[in-house]
Every structure is written in structure tokens, then in C-alpha cells.
BATOR-485904 format. One record per atom (N, C-alpha, C, O): atom name; x, y, z; residue in three letters. Coordinates in steps of 0.02 Angstrom, whole numbers, plus 32768, in hexadecimal, padded with zeros to 4 digits. Example, Ala and Ser with C-alpha at 12.3 -4.5 7.8 and 13.67 -1.06 7.14 Angstrom:
REM residues 2
   name     px     py     pz   resn
      N   8294   7EE4   8186    Ala
     CA   8267   7F1F   8186    Ala
      C   8294   7F5B   8186    Ala
      O   82C8   7F5A   81A7    Ala
      N   8282   7F90   8162    Ser
     CA   82AC   7FCB   8165    Ser
      C   8285   8002   818A    Ser
      O   829E   8039   8192    Ser
//
This chain:
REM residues 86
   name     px     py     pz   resn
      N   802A   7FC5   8000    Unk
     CA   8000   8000   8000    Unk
      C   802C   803E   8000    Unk
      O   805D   803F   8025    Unk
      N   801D   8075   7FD7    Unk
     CA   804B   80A3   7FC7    Unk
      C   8038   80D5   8014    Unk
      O   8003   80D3   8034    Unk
      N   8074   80FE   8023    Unk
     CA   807E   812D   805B    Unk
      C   806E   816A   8049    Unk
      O   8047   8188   806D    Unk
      N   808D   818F   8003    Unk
     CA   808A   81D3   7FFA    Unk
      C   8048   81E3   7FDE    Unk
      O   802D   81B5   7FBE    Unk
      N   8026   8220   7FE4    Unk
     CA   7FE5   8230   7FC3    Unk
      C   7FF1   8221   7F60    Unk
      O   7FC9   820C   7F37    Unk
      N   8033   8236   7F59    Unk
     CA   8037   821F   7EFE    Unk
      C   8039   81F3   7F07    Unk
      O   7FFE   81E8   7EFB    Unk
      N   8052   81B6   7F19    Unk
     CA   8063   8184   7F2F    Unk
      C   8016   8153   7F0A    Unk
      O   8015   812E   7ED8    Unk
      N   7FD7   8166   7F3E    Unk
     CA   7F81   8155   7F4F    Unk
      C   7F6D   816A   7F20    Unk
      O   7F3E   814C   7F06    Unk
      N   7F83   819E   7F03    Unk
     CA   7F61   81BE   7EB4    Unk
      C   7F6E   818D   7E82    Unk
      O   7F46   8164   7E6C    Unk
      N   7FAF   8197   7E6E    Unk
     CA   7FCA   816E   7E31    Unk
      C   7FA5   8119   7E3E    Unk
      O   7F92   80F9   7E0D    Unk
      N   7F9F   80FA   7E89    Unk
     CA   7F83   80C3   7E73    Unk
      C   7F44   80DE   7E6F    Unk
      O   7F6E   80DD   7E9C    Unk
      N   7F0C   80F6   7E6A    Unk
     CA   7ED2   8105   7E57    Unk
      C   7ECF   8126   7E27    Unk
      O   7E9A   8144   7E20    Unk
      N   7EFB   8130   7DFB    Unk
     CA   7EF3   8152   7DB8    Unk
      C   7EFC   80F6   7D8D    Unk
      O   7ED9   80DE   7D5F    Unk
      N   7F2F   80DD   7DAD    Unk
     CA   7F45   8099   7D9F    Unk
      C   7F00   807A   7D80    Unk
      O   7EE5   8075   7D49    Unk
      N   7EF2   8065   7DC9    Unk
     CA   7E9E   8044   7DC3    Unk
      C   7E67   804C   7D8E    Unk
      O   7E46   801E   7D75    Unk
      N   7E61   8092   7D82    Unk
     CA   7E3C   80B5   7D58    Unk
      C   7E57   808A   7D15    Unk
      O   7E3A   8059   7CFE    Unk
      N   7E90   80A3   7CFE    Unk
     CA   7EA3   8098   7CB3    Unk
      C   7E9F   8053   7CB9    Unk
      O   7E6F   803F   7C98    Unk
      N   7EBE   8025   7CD5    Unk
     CA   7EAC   7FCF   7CDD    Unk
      C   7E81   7FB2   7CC9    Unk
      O   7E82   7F82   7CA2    Unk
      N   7E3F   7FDA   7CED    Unk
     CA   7DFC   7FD6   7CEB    Unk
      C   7DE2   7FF5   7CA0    Unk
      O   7DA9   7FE0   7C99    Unk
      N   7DEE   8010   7C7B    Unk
     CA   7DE5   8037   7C55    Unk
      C   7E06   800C   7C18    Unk
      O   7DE6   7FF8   7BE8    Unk
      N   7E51   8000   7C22    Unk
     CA   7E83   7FD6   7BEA    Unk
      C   7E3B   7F89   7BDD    Unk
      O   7E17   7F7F   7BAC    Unk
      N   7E40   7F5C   7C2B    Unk
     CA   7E1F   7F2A   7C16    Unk
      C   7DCE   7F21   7C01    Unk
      O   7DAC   7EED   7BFE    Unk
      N   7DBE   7F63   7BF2    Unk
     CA   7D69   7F7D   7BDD    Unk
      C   7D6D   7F71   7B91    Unk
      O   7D45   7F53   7B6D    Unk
      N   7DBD   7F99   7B7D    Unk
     CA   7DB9   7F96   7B3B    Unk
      C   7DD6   7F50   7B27    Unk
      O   7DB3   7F3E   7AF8    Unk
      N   7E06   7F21   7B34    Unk
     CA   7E0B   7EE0   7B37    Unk
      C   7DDF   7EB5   7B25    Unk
      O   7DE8   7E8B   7AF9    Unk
      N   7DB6   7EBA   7B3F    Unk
     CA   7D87   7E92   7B47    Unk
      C   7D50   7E9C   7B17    Unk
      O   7D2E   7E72   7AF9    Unk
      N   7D4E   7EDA   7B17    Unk
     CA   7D19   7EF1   7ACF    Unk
      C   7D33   7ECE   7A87    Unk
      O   7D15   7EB0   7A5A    Unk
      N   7D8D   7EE4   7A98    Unk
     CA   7DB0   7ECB   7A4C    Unk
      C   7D95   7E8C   7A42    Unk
      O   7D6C   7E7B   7A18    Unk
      N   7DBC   7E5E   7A80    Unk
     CA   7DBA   7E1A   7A7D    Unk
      C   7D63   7DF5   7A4A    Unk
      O   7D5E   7DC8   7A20    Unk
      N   7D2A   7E28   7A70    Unk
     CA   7CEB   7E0A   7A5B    Unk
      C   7CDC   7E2F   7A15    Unk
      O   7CA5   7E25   79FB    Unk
      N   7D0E   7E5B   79F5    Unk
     CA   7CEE   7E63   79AC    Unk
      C   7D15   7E27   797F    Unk
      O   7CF8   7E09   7952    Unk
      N   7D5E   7E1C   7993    Unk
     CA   7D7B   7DE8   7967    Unk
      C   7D5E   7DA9   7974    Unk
      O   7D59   7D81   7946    Unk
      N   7D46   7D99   79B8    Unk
     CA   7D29   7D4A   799E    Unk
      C   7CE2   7D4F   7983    Unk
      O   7CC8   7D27   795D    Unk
      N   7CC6   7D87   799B    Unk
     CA   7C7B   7D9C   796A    Unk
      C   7C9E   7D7F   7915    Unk
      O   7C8A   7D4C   78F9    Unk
      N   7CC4   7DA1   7901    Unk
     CA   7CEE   7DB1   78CA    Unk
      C   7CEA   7D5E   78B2    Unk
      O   7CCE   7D47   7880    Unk
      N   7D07   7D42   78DA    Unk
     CA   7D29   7CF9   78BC    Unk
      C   7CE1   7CE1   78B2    Unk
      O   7CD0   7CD9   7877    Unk
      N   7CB7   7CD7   78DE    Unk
     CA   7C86   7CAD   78DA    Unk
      C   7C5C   7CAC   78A6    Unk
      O   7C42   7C78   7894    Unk
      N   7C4E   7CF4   7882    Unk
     CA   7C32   7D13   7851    Unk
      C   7C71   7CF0   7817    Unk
      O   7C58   7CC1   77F7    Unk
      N   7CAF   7CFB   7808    Unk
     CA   7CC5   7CE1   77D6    Unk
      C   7CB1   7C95   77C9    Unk
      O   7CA4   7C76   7795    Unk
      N   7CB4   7C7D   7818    Unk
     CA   7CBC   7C1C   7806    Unk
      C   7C7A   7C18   77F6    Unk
      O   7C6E   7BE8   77D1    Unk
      N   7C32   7C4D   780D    Unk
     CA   7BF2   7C3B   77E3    Unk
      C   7BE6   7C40   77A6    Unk
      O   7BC3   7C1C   7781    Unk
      N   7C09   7C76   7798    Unk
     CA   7C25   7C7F   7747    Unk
      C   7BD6   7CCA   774B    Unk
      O   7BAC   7CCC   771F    Unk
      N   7BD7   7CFB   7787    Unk
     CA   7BA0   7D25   777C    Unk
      C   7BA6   7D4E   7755    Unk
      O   7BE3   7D57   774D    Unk
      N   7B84   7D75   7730    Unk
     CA   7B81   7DA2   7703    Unk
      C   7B97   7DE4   7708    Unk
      O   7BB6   7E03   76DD    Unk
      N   7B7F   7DFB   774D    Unk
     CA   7BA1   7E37   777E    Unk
      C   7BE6   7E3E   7786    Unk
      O   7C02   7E74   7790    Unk
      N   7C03   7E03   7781    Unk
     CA   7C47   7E02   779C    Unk
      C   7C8D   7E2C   777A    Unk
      O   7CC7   7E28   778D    Unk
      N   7C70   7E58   773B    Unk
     CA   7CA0   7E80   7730    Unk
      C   7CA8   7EBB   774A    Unk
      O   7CDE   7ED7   7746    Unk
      N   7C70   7ED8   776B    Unk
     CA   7C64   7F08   7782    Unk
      C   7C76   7EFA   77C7    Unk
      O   7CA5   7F18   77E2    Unk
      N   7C54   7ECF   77E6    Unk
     CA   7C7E   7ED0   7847    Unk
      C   7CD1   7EBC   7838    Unk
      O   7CFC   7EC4   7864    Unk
      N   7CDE   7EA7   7801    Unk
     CA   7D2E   7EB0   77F9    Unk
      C   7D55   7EC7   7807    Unk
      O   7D88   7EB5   7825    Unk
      N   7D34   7F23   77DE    Unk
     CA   7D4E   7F5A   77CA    Unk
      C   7D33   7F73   781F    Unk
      O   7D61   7F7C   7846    Unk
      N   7D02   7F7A   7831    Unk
     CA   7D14   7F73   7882    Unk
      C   7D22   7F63   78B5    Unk
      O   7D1A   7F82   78EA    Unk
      N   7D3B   7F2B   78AB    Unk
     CA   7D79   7F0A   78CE    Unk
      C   7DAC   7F18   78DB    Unk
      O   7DCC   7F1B   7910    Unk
      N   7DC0   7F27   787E    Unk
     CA   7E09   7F38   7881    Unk
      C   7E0A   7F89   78A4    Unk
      O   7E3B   7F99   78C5    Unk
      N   7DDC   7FB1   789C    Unk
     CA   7DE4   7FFA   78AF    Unk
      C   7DE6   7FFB   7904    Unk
      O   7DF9   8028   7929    Unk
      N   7DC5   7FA8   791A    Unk
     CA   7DCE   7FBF   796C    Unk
      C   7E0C   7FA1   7982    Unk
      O   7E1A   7FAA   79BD    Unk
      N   7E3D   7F79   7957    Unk
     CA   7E68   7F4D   7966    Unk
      C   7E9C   7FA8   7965    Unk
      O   7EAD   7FCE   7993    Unk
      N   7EA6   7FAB   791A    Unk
     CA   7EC5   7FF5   7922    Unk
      C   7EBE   801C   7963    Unk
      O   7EE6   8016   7991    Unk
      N   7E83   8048   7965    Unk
     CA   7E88   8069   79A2    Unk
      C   7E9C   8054   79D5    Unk
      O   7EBC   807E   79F4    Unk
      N   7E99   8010   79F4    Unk
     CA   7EBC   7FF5   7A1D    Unk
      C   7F02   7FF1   7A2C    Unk
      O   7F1A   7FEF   7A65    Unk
      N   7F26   7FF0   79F1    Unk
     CA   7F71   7FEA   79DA    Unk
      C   7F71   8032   79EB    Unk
      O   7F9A   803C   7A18    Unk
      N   7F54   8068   79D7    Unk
     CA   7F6C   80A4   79D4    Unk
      C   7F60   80D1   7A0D    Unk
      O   7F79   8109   7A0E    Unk
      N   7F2D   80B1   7A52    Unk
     CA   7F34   80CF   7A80    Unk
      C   7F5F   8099   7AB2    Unk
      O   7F58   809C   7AEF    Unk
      N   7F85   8070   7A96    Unk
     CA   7FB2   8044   7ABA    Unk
      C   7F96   8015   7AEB    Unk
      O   7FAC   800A   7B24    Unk
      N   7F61   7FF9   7ACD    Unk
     CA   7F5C   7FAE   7B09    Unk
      C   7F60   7F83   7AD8    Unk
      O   7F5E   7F46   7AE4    Unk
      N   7F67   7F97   7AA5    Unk
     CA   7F8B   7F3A   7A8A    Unk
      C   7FC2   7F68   7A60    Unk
      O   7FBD   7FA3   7A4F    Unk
      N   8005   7F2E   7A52    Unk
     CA   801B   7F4E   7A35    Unk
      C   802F   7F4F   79E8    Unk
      O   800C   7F2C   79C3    Unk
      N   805A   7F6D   79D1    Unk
     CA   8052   7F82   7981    Unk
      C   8040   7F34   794E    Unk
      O   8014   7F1F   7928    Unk
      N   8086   7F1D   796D    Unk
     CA   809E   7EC5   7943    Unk
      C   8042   7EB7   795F    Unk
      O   8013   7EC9   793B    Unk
      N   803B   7E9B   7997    Unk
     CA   7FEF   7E81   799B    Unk
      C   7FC5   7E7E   7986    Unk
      O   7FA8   7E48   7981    Unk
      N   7FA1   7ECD   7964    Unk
     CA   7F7D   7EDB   794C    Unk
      C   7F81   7ED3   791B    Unk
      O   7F4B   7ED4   78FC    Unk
      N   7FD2   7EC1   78E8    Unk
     CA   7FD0   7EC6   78AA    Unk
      C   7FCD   7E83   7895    Unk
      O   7FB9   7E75   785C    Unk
      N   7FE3   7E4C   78C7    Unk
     CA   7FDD   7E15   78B7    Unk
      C   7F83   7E0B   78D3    Unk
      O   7F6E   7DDD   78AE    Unk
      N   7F58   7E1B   78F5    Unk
     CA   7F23   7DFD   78F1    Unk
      C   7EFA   7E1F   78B6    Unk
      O   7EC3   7E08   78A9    Unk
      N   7F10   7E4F   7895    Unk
     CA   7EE8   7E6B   785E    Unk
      C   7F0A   7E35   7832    Unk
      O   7EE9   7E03   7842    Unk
      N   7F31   7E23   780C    Unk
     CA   7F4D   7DF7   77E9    Unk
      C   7F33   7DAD   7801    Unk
      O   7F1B   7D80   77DF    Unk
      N   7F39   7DAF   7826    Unk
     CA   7F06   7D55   7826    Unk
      C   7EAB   7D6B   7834    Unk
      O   7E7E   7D42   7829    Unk
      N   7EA5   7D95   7843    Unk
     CA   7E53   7D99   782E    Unk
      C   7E38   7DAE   77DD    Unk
      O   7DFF   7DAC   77C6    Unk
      N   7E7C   7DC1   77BC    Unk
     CA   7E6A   7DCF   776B    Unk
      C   7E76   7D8F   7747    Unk
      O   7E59   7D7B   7715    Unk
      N   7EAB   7D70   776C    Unk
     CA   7EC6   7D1D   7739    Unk
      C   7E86   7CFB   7751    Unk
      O   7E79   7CD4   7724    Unk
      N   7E61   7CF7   7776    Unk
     CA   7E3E   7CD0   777C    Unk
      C   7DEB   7CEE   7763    Unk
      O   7DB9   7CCC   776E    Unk
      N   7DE9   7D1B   774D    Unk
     CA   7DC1   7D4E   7722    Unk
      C   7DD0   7D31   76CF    Unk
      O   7DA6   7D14   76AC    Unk
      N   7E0B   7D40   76BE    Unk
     CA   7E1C   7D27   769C    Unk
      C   7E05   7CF6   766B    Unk
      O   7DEF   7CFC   7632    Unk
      N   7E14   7CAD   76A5    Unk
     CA   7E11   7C69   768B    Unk
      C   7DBF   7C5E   7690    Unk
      O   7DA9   7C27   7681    Unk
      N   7D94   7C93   76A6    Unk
     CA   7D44   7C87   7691    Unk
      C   7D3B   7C87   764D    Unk
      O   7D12   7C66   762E    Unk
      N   7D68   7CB2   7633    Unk
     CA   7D4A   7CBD   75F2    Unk
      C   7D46   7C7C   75C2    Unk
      O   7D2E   7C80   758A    Unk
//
């Protein structure tokens, strides 16, 4: 347990963003398997939650909770496997 008053701040600023990082996590996580499930049905929609996929995978990369390589490799295996629908 921290002693100094910055000390009690910084972990409650901590908490906040944690809480906040694993909000958006978790959102990501449920558009890419939304994503997959729609490719392996072969749905019709699925070019479009794609293209919003990939835009939340980005923002993610770009406010830094996942990082660059990550994002670029899960956009690249959610398009190869886009892909091989055709």
C-alpha cells in the first residue's frame, strides 16, 4: 500500500486506466470472434464487420493496449481467412 498522497493517486489513476484498458479488450476480443464465426458461416455481412474490426483492432494499437506487430498480425490472419471464403 502506497505512503505518499502521489503515491494513492497514481495507484487510483492506475485502477481507472486498467479498468478502462480491459473494457476495451474485451470489446476487441468479442468483435474478432463475432468476426470468425461470421466468416466460418460464410455470412453475407461479414465484409463490413471486417472493415470494423479492423478499425477497432487499429484504434487499439494506436491508443496502446495492444501492440503494433499484434494488431498487424491479427488483421492479417482475419483477412487470410476472409480470403480463403472466397
Amino acid at each position: 500500500m502506497p505512503n505518499k498522497k502521489s503515491a494513492k493517486k497514481e495507484l487510483r489513476k492506475n485502477l481507472k486506466r486498467k479498468t478502462a484498458n480491459q473494457k476495451q479488450m474485451a470489446g476487441l476480443r468479442k468483435l474478432i470472434k463475432n468476426n470468425l464465426g461470421q466468416i466460418k458461416d460464410q455470412d453475407k455481412k461479414v465484409k463490413n464487420d471486417f472493415k470494423l474490426t479492423v478499425k477497432a483492432i487499429d484504434k487499439a494499437a494506436k491508443r496502446g493496449i495492444i501492440k503494433r506487430n499484434t494488431a498487424a498480425r491479427k488483421k492479417s490472419q482475419l483477412q487470410r481467412k476472409l480470403n480463403a471464403l472466397k
